[in-house]
C-alpha positions in Angstrom: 0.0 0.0 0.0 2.8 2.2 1.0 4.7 1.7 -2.4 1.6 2.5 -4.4 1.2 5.9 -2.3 4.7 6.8 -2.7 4.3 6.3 -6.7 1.1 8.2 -7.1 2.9 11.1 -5.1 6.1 10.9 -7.5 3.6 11.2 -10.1 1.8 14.3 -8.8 5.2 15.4 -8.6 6.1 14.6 -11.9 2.9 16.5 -13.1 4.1 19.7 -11.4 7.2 19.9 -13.1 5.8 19.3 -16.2 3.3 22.3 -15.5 6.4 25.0 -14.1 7.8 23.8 -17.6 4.9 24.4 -19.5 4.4 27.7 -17.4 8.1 28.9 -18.0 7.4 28.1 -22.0 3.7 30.3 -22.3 5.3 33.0 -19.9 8.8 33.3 -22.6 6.5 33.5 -25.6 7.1 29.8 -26.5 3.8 28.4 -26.5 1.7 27.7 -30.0 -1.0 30.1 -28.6 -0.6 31.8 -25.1 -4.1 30.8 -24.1 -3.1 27.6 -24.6 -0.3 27.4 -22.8 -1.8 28.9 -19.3 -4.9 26.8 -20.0 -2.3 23.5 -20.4 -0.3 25.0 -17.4 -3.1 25.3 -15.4 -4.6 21.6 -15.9 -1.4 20.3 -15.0 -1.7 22.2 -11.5 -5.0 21.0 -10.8 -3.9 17.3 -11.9 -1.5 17.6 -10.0 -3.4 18.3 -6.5 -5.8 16.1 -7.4 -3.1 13.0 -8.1 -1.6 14.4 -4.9 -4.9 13.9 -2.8 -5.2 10.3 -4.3 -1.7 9.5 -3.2 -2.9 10.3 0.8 -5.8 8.8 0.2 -3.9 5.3 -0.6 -2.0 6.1 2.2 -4.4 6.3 5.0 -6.1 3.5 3.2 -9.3 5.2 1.5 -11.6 2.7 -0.5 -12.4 5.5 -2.9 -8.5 6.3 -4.2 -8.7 2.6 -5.3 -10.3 3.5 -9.2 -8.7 7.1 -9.7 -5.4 5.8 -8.6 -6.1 2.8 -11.1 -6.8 5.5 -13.9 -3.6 7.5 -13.0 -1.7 4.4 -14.1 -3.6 4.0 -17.1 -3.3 7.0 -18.1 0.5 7.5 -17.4 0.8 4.4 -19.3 -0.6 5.8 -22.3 1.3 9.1 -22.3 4.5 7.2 -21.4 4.1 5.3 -24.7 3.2 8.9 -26.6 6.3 10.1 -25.0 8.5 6.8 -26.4 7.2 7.2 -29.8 7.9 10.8 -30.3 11.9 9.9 -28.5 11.3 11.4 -25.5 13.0 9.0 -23.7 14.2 11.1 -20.7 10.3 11.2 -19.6 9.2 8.4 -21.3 11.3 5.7 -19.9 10.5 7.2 -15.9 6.9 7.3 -16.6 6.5 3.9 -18.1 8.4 2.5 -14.9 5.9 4.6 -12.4 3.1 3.2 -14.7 3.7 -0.3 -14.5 4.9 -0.4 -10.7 2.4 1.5 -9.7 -0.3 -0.9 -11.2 1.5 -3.7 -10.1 1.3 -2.1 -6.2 -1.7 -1.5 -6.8 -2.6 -4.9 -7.5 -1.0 -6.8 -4.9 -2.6 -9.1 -2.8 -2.2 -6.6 0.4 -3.4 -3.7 -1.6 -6.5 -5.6 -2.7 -7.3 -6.5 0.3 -7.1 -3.1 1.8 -9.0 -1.0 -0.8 -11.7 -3.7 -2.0 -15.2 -2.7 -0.9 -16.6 -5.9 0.5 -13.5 -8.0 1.5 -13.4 -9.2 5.8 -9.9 -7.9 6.5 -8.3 -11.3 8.0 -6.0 -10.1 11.4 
């Protein structure tokens, strides 16, 4: 459980960056359009928080961060492999790692037991 809380938090970290990037881009004039680039800055943020309250959810053991942690992983997944096509391997290798770990914590036999709705936790 621990391990899948730590990676959801890297990832929320991870997101951040990626926002100050994005952010230091619009702000130099380096964005496609500048709306873009604080509307794309500001998503990130607010992913960001959000992946960040799922990670302390998983660790204090919440049911509920069960499915959007699930997603994050997915979803990481998917932009991990975006990132590998276009040769971004600096990001792309990282991410895929989280990704797979992440699902793979979150899928343990410990972790299942903890956040499935349902199950008698054995003492």
């Amino acid at each position: 459980m621990l391990a899948a809380a730590i990676i959801e938090a890297l990832e929320a970290v991870g997101l951040l960056v990626a926002a100050i990037f994005a952010g230091i881009e619009t702000a130099s004039g380096n964005a496609y359009q500048t709306a873009s680039g604080v509307a794309i800055t500001l998503i990130a943020v607010g992913t960001a928080v959000v992946v960040a309250l799922v990670a302390r959810g998983l660790r204090g053991a919440r049911r509920w961060s069960r499915t959007p942690a699930v997603l994050t992983q997915l979803f990481a997944g998917i932009v991990a492999v975006a990132l590998l096509e276009s040769g971004r391997l600096d990001w792309g290798i990282p991410t895929i790692v989280l990704a797979v770990v992440g699902l793979g914590a979150l899928l343990a036999p410990a972790s299942v037991r903890v956040l499935t709705p349902g199950r008698v936790q054995k003492s």
